[in-house]
Z-matrix of the N, CA and C atoms (Angstrom, degrees):
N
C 1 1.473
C 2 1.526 1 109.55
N 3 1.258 2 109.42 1 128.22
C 4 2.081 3 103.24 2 -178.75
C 5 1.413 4 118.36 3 -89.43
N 6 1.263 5 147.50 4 153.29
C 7 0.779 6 161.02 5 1.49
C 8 1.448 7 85.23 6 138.31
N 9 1.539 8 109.44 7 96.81
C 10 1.689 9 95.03 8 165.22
C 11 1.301 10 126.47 9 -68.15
N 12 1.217 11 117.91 10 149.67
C 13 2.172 12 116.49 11 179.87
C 14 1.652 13 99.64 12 -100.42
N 15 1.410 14 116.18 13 149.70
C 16 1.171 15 122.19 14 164.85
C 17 2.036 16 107.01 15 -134.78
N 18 1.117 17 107.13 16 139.61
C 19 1.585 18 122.95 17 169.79
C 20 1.231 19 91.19 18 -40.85
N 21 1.522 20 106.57 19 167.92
C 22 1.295 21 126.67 20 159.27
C 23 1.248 22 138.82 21 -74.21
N 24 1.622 23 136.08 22 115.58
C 25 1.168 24 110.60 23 -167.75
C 26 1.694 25 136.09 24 -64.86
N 27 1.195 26 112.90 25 -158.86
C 28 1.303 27 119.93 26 -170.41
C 29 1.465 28 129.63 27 -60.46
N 30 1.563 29 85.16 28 -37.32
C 31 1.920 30 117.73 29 -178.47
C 32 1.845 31 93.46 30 -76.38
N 33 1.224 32 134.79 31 -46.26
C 34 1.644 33 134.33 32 -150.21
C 35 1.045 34 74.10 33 -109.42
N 36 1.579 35 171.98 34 27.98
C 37 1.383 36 164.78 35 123.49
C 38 1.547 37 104.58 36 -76.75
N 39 1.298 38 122.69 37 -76.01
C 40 1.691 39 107.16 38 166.57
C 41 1.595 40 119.96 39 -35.44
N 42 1.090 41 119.68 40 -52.58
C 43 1.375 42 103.78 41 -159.73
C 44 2.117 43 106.96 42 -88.71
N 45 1.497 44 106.90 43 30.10
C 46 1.284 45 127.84 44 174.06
C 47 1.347 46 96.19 45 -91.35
N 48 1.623 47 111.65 46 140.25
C 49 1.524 48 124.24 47 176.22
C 50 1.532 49 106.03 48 -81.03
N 51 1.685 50 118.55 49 144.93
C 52 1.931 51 118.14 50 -151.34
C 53 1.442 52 83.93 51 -74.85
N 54 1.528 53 99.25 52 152.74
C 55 1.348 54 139.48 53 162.25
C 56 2.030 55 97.17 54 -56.89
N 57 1.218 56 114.02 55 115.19
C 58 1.516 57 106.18 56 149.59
C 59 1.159 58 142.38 57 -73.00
N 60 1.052 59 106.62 58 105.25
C 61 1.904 60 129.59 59 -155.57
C 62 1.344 61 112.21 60 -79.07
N 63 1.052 62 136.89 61 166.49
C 64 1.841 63 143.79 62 163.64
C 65 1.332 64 111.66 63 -44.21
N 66 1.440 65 137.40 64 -176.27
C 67 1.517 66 118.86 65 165.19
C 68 1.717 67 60.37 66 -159.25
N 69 1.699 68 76.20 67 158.93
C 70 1.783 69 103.28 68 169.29
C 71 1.017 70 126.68 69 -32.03
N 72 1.009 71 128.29 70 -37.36
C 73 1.978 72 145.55 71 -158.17
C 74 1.834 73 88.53 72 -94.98
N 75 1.008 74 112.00 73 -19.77
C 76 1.942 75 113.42 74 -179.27
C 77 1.607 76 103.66 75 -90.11
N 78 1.387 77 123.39 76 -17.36
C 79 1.253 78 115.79 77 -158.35
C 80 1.781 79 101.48 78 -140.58
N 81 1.760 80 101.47 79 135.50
C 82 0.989 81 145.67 80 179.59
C 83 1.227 82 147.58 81 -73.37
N 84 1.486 83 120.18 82 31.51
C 85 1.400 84 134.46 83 -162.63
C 86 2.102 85 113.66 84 -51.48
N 87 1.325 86 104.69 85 93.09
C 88 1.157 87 102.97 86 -148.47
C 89 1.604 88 93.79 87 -78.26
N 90 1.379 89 109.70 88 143.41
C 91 1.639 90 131.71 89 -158.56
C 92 1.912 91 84.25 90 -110.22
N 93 1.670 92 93.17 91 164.27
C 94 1.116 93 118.79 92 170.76
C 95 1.585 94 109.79 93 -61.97
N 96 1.368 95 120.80 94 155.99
C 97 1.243 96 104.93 95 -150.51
C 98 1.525 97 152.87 96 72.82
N 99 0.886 98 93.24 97 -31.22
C 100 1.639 99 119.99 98 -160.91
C 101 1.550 100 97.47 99 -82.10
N 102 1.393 101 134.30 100 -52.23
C 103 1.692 102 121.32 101 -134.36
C 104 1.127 103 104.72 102 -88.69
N 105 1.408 104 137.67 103 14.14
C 106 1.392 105 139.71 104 179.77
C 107 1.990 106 84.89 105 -88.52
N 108 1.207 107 115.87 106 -76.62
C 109 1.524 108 112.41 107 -179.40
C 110 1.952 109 110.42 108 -36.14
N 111 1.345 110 102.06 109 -46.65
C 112 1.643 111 105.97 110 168.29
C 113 1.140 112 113.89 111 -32.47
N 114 1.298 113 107.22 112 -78.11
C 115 1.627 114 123.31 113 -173.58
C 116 1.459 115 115.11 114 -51.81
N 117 1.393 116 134.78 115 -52.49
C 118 1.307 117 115.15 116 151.51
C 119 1.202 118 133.39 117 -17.07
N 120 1.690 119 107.18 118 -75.17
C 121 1.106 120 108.32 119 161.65
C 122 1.627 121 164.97 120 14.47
N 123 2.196 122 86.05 121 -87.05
C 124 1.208 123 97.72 122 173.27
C 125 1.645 124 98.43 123 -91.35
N 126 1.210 125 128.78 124 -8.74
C 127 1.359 126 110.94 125 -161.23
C 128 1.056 127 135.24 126 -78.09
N 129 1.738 128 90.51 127 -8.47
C 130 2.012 129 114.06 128 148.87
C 131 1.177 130 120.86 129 -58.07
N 132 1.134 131 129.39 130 -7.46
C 133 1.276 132 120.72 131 -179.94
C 134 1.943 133 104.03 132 -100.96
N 135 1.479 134 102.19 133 144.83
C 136 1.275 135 98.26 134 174.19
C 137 1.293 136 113.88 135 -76.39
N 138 1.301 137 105.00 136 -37.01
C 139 1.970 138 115.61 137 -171.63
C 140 1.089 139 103.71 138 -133.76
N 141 0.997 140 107.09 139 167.95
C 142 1.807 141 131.92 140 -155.22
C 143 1.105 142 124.68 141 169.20
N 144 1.785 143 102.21 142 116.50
C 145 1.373 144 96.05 143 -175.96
C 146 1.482 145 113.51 144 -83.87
N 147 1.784 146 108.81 145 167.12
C 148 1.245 147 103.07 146 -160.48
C 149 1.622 148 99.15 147 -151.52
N 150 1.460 149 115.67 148 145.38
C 151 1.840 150 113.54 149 177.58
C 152 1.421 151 93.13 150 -136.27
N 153 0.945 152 105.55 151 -161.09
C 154 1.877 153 134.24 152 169.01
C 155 1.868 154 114.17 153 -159.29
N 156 1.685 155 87.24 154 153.61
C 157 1.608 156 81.42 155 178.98
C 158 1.335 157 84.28 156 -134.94
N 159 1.657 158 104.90 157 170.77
C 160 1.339 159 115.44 158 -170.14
C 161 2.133 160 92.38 159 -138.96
N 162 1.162 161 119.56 160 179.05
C 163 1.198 162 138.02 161 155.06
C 164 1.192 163 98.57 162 -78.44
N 165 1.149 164 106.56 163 117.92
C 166 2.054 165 118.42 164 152.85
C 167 1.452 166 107.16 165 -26.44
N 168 1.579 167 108.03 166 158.44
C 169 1.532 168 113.53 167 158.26
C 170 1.717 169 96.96 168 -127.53
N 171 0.967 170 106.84 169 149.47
C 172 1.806 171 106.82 170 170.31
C 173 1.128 172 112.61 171 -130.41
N 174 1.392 173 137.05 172 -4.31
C 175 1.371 174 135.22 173 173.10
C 176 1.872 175 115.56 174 -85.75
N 177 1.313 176 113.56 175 164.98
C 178 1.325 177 113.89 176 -176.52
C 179 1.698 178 100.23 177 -88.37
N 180 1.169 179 130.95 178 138.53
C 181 1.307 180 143.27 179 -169.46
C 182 1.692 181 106.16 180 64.42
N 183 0.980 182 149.38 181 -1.82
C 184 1.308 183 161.55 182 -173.29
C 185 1.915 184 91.03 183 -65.86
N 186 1.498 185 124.60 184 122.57
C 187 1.516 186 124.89 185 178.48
C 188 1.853 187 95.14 186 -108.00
N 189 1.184 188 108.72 187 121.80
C 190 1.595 189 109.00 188 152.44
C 191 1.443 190 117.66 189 -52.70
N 192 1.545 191 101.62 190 147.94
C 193 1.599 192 112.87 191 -154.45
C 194 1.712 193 92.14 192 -105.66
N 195 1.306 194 112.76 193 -21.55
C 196 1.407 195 115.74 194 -170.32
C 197 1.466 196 126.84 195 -65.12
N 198 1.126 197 133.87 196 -173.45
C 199 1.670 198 116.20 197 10.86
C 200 1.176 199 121.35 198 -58.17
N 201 0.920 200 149.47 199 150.34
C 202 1.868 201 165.86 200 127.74
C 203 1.550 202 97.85 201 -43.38
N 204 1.282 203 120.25 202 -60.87
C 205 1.527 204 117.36 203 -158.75
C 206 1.522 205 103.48 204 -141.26
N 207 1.478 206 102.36 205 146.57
C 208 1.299 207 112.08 206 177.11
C 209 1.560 208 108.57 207 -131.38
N 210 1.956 209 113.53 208 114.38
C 211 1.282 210 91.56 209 -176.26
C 212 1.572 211 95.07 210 -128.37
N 213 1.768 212 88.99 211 169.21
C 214 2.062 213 105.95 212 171.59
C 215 0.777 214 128.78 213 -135.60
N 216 1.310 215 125.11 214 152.42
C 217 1.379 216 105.89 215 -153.57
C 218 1.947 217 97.06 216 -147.88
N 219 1.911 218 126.63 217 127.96
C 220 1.054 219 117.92 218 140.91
C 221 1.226 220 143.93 219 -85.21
N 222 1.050 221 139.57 220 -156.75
C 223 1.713 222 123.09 221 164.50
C 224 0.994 223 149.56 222 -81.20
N 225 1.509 224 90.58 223 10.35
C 226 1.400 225 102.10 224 -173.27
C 227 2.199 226 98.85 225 -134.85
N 228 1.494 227 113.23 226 -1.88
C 229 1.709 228 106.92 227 174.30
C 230 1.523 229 94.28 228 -165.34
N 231 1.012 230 108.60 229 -174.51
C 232 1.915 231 138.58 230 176.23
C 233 1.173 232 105.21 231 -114.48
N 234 1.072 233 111.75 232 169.18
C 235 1.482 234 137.48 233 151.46
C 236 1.631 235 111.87 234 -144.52
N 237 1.337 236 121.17 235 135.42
C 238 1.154 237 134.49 236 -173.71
C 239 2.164 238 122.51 237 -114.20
N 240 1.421 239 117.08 238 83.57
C 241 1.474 240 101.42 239 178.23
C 242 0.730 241 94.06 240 -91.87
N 243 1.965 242 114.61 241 154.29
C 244 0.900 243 137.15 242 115.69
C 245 1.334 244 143.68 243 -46.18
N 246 1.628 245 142.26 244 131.41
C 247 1.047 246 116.58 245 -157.53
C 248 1.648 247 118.33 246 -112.35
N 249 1.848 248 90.42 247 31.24
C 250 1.543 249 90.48 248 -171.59
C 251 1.239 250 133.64 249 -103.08
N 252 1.701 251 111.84 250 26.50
C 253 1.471 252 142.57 251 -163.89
C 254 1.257 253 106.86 252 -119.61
N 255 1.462 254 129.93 253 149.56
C 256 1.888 255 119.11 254 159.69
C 257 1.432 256 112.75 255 -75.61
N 258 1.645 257 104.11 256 -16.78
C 259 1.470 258 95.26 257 -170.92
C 260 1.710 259 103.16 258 -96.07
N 261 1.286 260 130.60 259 -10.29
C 262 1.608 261 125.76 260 149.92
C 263 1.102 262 113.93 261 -60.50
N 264 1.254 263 125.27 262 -68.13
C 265 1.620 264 137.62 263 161.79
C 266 1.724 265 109.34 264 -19.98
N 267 1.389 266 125.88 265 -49.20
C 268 1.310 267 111.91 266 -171.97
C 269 1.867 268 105.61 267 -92.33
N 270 1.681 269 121.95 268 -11.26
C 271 1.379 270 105.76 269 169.94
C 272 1.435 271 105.69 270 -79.23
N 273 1.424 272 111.16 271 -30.83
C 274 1.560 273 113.06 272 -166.70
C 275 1.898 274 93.39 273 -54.45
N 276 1.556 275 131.28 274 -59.97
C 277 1.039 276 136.28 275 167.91
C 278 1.296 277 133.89 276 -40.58
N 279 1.484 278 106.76 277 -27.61
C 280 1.463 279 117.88 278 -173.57
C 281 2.000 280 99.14 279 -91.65
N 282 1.246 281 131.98 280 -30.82
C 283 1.093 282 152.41 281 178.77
C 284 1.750 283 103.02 282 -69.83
N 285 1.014 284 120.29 283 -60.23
C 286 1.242 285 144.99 284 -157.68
C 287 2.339 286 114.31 285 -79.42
N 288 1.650 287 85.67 286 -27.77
C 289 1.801 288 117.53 287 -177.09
C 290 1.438 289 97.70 288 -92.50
N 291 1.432 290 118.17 289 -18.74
C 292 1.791 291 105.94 290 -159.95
C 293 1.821 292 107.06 291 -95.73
N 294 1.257 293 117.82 292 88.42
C 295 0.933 294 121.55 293 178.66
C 296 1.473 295 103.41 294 -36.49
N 297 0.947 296 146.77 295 -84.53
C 298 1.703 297 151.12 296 175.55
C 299 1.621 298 105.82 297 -13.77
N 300 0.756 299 122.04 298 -10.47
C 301 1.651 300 102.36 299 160.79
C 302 1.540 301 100.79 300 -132.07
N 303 1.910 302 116.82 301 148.45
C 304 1.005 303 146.76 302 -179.19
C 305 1.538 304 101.99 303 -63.89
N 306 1.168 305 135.67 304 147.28
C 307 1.417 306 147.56 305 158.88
C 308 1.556 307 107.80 306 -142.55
N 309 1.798 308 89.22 307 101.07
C 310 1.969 309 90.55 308 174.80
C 311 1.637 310 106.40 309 -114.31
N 312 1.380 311 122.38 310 156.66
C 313 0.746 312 127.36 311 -179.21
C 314 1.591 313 122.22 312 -156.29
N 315 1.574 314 128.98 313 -157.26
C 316 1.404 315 113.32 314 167.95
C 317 1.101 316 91.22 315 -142.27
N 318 1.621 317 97.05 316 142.57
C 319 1.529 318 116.56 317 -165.50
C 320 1.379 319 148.56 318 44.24
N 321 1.367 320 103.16 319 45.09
C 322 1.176 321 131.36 320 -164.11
C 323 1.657 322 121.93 321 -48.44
N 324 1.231 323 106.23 322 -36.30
C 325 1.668 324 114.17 323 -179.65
C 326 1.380 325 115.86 324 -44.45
N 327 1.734 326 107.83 325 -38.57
C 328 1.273 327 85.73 326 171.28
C 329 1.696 328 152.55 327 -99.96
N 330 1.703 329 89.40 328 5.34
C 331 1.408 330 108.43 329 151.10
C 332 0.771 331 117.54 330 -76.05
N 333 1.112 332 139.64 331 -42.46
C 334 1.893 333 138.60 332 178.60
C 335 1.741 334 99.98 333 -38.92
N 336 1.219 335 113.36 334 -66.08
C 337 1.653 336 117.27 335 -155.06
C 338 1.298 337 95.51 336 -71.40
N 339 1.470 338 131.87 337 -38.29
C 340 1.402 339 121.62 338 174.24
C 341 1.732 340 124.17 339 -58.06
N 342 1.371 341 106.97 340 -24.99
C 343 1.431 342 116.00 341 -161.27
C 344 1.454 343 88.60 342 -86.95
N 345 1.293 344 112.37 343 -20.27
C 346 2.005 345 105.26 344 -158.73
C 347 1.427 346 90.67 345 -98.11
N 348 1.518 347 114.04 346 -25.83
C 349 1.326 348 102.30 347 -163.80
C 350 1.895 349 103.36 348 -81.84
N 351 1.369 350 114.62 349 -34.34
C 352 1.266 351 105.39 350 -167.29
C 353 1.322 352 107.65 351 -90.76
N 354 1.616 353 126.53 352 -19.35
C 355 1.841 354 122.28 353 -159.70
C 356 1.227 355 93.12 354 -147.40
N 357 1.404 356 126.74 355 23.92
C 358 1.367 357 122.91 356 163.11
C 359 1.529 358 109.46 357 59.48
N 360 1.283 359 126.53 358 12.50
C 361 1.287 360 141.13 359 -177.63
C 362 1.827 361 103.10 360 -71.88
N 363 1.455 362 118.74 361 117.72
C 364 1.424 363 115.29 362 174.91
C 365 1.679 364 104.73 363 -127.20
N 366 1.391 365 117.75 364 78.55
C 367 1.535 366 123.51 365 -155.42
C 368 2.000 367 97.42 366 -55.16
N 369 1.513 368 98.60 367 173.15
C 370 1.298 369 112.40 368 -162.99
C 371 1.750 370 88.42 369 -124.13
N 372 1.345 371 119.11 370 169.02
C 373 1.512 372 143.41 371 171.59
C 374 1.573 373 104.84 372 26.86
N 375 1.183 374 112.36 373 57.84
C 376 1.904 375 122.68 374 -178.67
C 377 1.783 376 93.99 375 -94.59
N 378 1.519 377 96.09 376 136.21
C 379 1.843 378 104.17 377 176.00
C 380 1.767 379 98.49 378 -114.85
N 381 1.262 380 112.26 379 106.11
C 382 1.316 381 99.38 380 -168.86
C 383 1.845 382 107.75 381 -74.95
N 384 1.025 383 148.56 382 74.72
C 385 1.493 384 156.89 383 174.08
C 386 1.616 385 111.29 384 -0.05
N 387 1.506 386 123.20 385 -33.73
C 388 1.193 387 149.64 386 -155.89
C 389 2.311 388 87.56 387 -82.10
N 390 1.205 389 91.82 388 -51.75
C 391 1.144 390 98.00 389 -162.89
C 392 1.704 391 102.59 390 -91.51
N 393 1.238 392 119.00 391 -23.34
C 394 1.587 393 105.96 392 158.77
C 395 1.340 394 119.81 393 -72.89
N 396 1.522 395 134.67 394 3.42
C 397 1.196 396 121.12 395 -165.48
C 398 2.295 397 79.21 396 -106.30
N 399 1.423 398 94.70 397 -36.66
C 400 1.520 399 84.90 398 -173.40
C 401 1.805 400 119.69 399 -68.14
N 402 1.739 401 86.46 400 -18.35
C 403 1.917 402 68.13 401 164.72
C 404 1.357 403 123.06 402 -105.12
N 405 1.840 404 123.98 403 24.94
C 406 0.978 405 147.69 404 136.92
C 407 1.372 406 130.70 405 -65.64
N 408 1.504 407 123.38 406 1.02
C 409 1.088 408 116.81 407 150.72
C 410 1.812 409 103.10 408 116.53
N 411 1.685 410 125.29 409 -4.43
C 412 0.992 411 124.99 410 -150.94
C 413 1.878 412 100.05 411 -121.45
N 414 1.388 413 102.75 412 111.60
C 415 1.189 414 139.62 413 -160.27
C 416 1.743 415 99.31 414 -39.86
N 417 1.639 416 110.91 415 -65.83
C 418 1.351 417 101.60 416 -163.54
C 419 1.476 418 115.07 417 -103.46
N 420 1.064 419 145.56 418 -157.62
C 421 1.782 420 143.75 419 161.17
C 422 1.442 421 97.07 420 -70.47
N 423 1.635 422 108.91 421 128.45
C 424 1.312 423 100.06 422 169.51
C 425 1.440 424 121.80 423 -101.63
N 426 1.624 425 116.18 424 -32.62
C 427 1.783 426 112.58 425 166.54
C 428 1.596 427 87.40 426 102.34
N 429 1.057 428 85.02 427 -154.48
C 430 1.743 429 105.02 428 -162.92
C 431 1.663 430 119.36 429 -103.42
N 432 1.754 431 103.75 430 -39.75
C 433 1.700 432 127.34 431 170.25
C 434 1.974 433 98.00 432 -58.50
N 435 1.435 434 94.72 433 -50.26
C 436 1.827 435 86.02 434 -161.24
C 437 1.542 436 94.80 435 -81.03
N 438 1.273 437 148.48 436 -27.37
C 439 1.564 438 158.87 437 157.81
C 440 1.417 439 91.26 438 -23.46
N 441 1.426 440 120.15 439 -82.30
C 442 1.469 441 137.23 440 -150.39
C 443 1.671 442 96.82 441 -77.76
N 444 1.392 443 131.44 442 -32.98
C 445 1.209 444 114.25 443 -173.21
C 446 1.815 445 113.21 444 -82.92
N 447 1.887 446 104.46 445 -6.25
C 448 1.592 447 119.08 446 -168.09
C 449 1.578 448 86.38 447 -98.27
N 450 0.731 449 135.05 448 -3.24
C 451 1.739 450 134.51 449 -152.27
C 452 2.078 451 88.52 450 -106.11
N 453 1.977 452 72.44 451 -82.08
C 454 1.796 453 81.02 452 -146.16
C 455 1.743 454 87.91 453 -95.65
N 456 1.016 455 140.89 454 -21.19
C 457 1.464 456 142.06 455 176.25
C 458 1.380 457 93.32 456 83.40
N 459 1.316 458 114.89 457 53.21
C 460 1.888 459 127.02 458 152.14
C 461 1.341 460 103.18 459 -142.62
N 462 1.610 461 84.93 460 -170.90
C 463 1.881 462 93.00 461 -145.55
C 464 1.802 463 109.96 462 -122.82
N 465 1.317 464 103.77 463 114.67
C 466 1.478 465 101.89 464 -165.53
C 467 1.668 466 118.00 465 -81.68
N 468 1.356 467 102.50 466 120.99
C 469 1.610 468 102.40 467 -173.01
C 470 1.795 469 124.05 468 -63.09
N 471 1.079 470 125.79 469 93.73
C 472 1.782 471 122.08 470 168.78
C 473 0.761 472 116.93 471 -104.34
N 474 1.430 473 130.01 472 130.61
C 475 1.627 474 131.32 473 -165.87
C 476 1.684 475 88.69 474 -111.28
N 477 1.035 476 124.80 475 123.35
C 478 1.163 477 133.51 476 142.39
C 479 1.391 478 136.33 477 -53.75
N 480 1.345 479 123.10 478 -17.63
C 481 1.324 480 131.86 479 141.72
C 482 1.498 481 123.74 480 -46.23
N 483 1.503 482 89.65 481 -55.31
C 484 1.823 483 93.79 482 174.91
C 485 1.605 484 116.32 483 -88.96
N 486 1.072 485 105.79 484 13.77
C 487 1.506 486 101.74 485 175.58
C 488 1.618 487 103.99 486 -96.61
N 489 1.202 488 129.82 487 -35.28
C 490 1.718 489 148.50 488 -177.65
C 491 1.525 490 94.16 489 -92.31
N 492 1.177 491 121.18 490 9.47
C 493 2.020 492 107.61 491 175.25
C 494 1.793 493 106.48 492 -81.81
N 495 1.392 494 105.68 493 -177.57
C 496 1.779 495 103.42 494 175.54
C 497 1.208 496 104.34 495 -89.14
N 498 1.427 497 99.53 496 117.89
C 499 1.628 498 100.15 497 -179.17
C 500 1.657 499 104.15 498 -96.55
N 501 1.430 500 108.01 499 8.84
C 502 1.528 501 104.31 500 173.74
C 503 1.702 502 108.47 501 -112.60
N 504 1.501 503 126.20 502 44.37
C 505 1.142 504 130.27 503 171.71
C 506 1.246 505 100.03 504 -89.13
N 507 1.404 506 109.95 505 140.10
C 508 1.929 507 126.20 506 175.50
C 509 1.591 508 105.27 507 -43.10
N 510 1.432 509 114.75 508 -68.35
C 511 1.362 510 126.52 509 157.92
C 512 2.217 511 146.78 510 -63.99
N 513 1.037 512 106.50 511 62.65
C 514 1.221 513 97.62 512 -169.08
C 515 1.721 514 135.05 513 -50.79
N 516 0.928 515 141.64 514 143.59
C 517 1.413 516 121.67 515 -165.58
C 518 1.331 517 107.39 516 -95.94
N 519 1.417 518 112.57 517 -177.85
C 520 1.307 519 110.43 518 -169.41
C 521 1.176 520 113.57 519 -74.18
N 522 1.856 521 126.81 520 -21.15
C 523 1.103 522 113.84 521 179.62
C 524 1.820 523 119.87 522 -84.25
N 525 1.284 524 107.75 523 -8.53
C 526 1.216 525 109.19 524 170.22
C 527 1.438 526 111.62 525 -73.72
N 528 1.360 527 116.82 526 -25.97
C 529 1.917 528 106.36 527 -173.92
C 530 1.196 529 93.66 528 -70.61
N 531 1.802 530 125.06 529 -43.56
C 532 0.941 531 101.69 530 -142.83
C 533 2.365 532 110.95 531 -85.13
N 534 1.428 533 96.39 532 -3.73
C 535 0.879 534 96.92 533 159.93
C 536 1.199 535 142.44 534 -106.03
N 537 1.604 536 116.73 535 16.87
C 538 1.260 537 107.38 536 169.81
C 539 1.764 538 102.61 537 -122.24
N 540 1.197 539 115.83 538 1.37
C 541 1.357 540 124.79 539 149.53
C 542 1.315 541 115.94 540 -53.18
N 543 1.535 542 134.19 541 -62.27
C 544 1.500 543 159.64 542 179.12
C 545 1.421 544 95.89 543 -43.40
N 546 1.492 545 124.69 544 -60.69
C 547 1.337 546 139.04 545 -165.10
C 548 2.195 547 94.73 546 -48.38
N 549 1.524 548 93.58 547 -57.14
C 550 1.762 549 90.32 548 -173.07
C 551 1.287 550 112.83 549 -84.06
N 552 1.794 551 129.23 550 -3.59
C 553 0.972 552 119.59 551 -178.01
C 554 1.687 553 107.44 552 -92.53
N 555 1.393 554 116.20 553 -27.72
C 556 1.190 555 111.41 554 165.40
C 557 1.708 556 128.35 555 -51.86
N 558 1.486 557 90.14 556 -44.40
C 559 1.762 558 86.09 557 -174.95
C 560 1.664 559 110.09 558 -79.18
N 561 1.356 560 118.96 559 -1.86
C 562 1.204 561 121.69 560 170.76
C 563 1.912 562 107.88 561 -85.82
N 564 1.178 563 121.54 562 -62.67
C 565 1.462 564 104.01 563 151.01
C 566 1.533 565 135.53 564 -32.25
N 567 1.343 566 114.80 565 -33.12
C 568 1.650 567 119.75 566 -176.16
C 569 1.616 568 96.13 567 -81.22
N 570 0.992 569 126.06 568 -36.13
C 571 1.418 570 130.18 569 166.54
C 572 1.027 571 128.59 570 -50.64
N 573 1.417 572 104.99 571 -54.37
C 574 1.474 573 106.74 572 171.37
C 575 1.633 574 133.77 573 -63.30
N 576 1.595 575 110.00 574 -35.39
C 577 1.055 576 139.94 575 147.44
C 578 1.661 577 121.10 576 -39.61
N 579 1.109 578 126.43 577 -55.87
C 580 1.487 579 135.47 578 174.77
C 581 1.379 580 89.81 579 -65.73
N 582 1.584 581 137.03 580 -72.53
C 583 1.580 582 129.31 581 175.96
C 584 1.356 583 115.53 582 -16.82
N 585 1.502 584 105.63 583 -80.17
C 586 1.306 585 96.07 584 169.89
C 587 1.591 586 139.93 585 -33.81
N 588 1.176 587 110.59 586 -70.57
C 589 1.659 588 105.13 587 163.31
C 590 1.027 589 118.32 588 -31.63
N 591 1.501 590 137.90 589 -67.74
C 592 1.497 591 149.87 590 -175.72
C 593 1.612 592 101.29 591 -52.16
N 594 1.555 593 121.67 592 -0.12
C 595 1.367 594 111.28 593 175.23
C 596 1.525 595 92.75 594 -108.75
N 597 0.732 596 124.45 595 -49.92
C 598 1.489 597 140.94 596 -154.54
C 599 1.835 598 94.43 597 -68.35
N 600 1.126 599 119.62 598 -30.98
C 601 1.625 600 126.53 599 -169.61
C 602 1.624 601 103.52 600 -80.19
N 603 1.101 602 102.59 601 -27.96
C 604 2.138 603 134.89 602 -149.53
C 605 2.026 604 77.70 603 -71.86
């Protein structure tokens, strides 16, 4: 029987040098109008990582209404929808339906049920990351921090502030792109990274 693996903890994660993240000028807050040029775009890409954010709930029985945002990300920018348009709503769907490109991410289940539940969205060719590390041998959920610190041995920034902010404000700020951009650009790096190995092992 082998040897379960676990990420690194919390203490050997701080004292990891930062992960280099997207910056504004990398990321794409796609405007009205806009997602027809989007979709071009990303649709060069085979894979792409991809999350969703929602508005917090804090009450007991209280159901999130979200997603709020749906973003993707290659290795080199983001893209950021909003999901409060039909015409975001139908690239987010049209992106999300195209079996031909990869969408990995971490912890996917619970975007899935949100996307199906609110826009009838049931995405196609999703690699959930969570579950390649578990048939790699690694005991608990690792996320995106223990991904990047097993990968590159740095330390991925999540603010928990901005993870509980309104992700359904008309206007998002800059620190929200830049963190829910980060969220899909990471698992698109961890991807790429696992590729590699899986060639290198081959």
């Amino acid at each position: 029987m082998s040897t379960p693996l676990y990420a690194p903890g919390k203490e050997a994660i701080a004292a990891m040098p930062l992960f280099p993240s997207l910056t504004l000028a990398q990321i794409h807050l796609v405007g009205a109008g806009q997602e027809a040029a989007a979709l071009a775009e990303i649709r060069r890409h085979p894979c792409l990582g991809f999350d969703t954010e929602s508005r917090p709930t804090f009450h007991k029985g209280q159901t999130s209404d979200g997603p709020h945002l749906v973003q993707f990300a290659s290795a080199e920018r983001a893209w950021l929808f909003q999901t409060r348009t039909a015409a975001a709503q139908a690239a987010v769907a049209e992106l999300l339906h195209d079996a031909g490109i990869a969408k990995v991410g971490f912890g996917l289940s619970n975007d899935m049920s949100q996307l199906a539940h609110k826009f009838a969205i049931h995405p196609q060719n999703l690699i959930d990351l969570d579950r390649v590390f578990r048939q790699m041998g690694y005991k608990n959920s690792v996320g995106a921090k223990g991904a990047i610190a097993i990968l590159f041995g740095q330390r991925f920034l999540k603010s928990k502030r901005l993870s509980t902010s309104n992700w359904s404000l008309p206007q998002l700020n800059e620190q929200q792109q830049l963190y829910a951009a980060n969220d899909a650009y990471a698992a698109m790096r961890v991807h790429m990274a696992l590729q590699t190995l899986k060639k290198s092992d081959e």
